[in-house]
N, C-alpha and C positions, 0 to 999 in steps of 0.2 A: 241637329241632334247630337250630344253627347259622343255617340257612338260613329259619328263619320269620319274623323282624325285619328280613328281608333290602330294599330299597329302593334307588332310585337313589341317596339320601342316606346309606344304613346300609349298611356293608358286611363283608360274613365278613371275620375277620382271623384269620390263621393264622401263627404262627410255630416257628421250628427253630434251634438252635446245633446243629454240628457237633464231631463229635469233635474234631479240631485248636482249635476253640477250647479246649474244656476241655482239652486237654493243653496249651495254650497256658497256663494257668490254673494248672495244677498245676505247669509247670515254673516259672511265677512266683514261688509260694509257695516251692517248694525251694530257689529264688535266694533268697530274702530274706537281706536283709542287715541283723543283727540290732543295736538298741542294748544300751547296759550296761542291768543291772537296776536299776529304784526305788532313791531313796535312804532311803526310807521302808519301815515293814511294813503299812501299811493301801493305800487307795487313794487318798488324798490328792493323789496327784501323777499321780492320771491309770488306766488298763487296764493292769493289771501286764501284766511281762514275762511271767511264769511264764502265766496267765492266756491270751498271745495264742499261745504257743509254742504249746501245747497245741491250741489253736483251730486254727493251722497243721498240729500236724500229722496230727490229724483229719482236715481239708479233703484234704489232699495225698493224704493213705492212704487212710481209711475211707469217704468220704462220696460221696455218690452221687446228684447232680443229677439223671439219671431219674427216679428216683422223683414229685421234684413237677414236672416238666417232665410227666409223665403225667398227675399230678391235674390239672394246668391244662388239657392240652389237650383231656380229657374237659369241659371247659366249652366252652357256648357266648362265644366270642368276637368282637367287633364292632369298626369302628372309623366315627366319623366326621366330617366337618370344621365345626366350630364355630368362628366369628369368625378364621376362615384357619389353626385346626391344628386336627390330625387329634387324635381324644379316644378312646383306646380303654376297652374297658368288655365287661365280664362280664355277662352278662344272661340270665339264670335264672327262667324261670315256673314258679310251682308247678301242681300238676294240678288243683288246690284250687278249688271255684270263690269267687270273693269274695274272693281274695287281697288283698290289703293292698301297691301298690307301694310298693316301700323302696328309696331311692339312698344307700348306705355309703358313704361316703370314710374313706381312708386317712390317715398322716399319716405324719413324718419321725421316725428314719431307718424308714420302710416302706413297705408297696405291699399292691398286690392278695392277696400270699401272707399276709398277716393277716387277709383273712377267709376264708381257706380252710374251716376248721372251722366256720362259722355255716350255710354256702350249703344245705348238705343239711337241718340242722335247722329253717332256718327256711321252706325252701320245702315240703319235705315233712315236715311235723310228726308227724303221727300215725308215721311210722316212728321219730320222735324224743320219745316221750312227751308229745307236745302232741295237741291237736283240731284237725278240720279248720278251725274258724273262728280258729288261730293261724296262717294262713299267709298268706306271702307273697311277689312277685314281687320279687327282689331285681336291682337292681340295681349293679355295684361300679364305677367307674371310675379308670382311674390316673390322676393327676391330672398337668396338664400337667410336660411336664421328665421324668416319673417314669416306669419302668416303659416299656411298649409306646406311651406318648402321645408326641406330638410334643414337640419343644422350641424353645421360643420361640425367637425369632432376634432378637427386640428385647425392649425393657421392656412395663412394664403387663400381667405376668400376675399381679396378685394375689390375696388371697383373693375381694375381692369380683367381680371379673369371671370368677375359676372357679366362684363361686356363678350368676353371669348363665348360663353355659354350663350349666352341671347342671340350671337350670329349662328353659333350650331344650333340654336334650339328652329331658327327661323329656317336654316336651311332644311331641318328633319321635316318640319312641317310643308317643306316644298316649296318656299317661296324664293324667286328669282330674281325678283323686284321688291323693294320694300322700304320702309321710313322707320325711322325711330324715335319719340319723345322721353323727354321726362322732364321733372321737379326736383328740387333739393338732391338727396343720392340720386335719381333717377334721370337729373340732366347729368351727372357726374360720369355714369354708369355712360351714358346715350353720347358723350362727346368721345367719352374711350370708345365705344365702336366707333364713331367716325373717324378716329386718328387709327384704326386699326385696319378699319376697311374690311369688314367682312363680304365677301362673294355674296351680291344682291342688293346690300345697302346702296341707295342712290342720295340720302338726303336727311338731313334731321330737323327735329323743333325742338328749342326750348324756351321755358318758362324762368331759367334761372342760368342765366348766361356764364358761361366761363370765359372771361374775353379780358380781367382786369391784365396791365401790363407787371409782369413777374416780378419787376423790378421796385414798382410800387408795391404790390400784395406782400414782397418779402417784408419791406421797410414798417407794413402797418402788422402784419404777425408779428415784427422782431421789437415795434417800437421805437425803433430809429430814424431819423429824420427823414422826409422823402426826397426822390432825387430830387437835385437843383432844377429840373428843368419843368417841375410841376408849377412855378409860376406864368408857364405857358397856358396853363388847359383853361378852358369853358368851363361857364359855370355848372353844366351837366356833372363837365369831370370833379369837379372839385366837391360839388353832392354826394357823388356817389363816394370821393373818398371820406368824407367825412360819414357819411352811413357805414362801409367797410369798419373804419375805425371804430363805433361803438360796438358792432356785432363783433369782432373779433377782442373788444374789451367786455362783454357779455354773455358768447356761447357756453355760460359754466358749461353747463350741459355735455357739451361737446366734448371739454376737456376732460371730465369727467368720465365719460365713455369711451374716450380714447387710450387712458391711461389706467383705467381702472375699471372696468366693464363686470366682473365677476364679483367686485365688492357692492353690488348694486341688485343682489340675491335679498333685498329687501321687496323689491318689488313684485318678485314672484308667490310675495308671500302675504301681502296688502293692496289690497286693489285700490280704494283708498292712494296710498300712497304712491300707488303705479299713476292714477289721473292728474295729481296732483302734479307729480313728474312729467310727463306726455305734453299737459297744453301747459308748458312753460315753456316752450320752444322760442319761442320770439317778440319781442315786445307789441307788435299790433297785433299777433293774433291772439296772445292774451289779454290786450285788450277787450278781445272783439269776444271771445268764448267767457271772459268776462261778464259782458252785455249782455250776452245769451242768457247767461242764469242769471241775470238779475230781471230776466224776463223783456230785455228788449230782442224786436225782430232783426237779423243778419243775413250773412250769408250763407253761416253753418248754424244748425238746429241745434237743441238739447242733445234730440236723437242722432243726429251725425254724430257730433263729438263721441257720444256713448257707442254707438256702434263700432266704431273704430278700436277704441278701448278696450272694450268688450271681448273683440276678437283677439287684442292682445291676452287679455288675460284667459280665456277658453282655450287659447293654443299655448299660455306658459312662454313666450315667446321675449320678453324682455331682456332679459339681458342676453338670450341669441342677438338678437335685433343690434343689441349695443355694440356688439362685439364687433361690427363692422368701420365703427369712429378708431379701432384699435388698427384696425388692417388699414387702413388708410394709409398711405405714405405722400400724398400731393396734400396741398393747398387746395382749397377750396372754390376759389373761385377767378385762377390764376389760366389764364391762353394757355392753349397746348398744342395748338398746329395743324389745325381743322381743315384739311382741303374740299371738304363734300361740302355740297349745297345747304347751309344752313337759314333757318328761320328764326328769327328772333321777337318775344313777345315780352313786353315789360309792364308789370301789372306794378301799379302806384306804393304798394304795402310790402310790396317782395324785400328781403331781407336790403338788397341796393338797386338801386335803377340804371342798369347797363346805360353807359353812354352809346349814342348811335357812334360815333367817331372809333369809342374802343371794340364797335361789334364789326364794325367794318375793317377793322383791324384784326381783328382773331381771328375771323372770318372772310374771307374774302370772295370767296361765293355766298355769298349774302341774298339770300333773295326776298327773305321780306323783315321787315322792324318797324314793330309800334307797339306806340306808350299808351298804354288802356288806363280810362277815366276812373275804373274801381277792381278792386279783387286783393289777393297777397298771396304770401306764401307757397297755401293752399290753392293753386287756380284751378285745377279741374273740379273742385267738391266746393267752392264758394263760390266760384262765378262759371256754372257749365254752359250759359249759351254763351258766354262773351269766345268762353276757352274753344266752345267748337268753333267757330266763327275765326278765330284764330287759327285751329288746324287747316280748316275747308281751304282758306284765303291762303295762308302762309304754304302749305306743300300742295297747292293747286300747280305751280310751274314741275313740280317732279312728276306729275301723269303724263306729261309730253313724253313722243317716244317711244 
């Protein structure tokens, strides 16, 4: 219930948009004021037109915000003030006893509505073809800027001080023992507490490895030749550099939000051009949210996508959100000196496919690594059995003990 975490520090958080907003919403989209189409036939030059028309007019007509406005509010919901803002978060025990806490973080462009589909499976397993001893107490939190959390009013929220707050949020909650996952920012977030080591962490999972060698991730940000000694690596390694190489000659996005985040007060003001913005994040997954509206089956829906969005736009939320590519001051996806028990999962689509050789390198308490047959990016909201099935498996060795 709601009310059982409850504390002078913790407190229920409930939230409502009203009608008039969402008509507000839908008269926006109808307004859109549309560009020419690509001058290209591929995606080269960005979310086709055809592509977001479509998107629009879905939104306008068919789609229907109740629905995960209901799944959410059947969660328990919290908020509370960490280092002077308020940090909202999902918080879900299983009935289980010996549950396993688990703190999920999210990443950009996304929120809490990407682990909707894990919460049921992994808190209550046995009704999800697991055993009771795969369960666990999940935690989800929006991270600042994002979603129902506060948003900074000055600098200094970056990854690693959203890592400081998630070991204080975990230990307010009472937990002694605990895991931590994430994706995109949310492995980012989740490897800074393991290099931090908050009191109770025993172990982490990710879905988007930070394990390249520094020395190469500088050479492919800066351009410059790689070391001489890259005519050593496997063809794993040499994949994966060559994937590095385009995302970091393609994340516009990134740089964009990193250097200029408040010049992007466009979005708070075009929904429309807010989606249009959102699933350009990566070339397979606009592919694949591509697919979607042109009406083939995936792994993310119509309504996924839109739900996600959606919630950006009802919480005003975009260029908070952005404003975190700003505070950033690491590499993205560069070793940082992980001593905890880590889990590594490599889903085919994800921006590179960790070699096993560089995870066992970053990592050296390595306990489990495998390369899954389908998913990206997105793994907990495109592929949620493969992704629990990963958690269960991968932080099964941290319940010892």
């Amino acid at each position: 219930m709601p009310g059982t975490d409850a504390t002078p520090e913790i407190r229920p958080f409930t939230f409502e948009f009203t009608d008039a907003e969402l008509d507000d919403l839908r008269a926006r989209i109808l307004a859109t004021r549309w560009p020419d189409r690509e001058t290209v036939r591929d995606r080269s030059q960005g979310t086709q037109l055809a592509t977001v028309r479509e998107l629009a007019r879905y939104w306008a007509s068919e789609y229907d915000w109740r629905k995960v406005e209901a799944e959410l509010k059947a969660l328990p919901h919290f908020v509370t003030e960490i280092d002077g803002l308020d940090i909202h978060f999902i918080h879900v025990r299983s009935g289980h006893a010996d549950a396993l806490p688990l703190i999920v973080t999210h990443g950009w462009p996304g929120s809490v509505v990407e682990q909707l589909k894990i919460i049921e499976p992994l808190t209550d397993p046995t009704a999800h073809g697991g055993q009771p001893s795969d369960a666990f107490d999940l935690v989800v939190p929006s991270m600042p800027g994002y979603g129902f959390s506060g948003r900074p009013a000055a600098t200094g929220w970056g990854p690693k001080r959203i890592a400081r707050a998630w070991g204080e949020l975990m230990t307010r909650l009472g937990y002694t023992k605990y895991a931590a996952q994430g994706g995109d920012w949310g492995a980012i977030v989740t490897d800074a507490m393991a290099v931090q080591r908050p009191a109770g962490l025993v172990g982490i999972h990710t879905n988007m490895p930070k394990v390249v060698p520094p020395a190469i991730e500088q050479a492919i940000v800066a351009g410059n030749p790689l070391p001489s000694d890259v005519s050593l690596m496997d063809d794993e390694e040499r994949a994966a550099v060559e994937q590095l190489t385009f995302v970091y000659q393609h994340v516009y996005y990134a740089y964009i939000m990193g250097s200029r985040p408040q010049s992007l007060m466009a979005l708070a003001d075009s929904p429309v051009g807010l989606a249009a913005f959102m699933i350009d994040h990566d070339r397979d997954s606009l592919d694949m949210i591509t697919r979607v509206f042109a009406g083939q089956k995936e792994g993310l829906t119509r309504d996924d996508v839109l739900d996600n969005i959606t919630l950006f736009w009802l919480t005003n939320t975009a260029v908070s959100a952005a404003r975190l590519y700003a505070e950033n001051k690491e590499t993205f996806f560069g070793a940082r000196g992980v001593g905890l028990p880590v889990a590594v999962s490599v889903f085919p689509e994800e921006l590179y496919q960790a070699p096993r050789s560089w995870a066992r390198e970053a990592y050296p308490h390595l306990i489990h690594y495998n390369r899954l047959s389908k998913g990206g990016h997105f793994a907990a909201w495109e592929q949620p059995e493969l992704f629990v099935e990963e958690l269960r498996t991968g932080l099964r060795p941290l319940r010892r003990g």
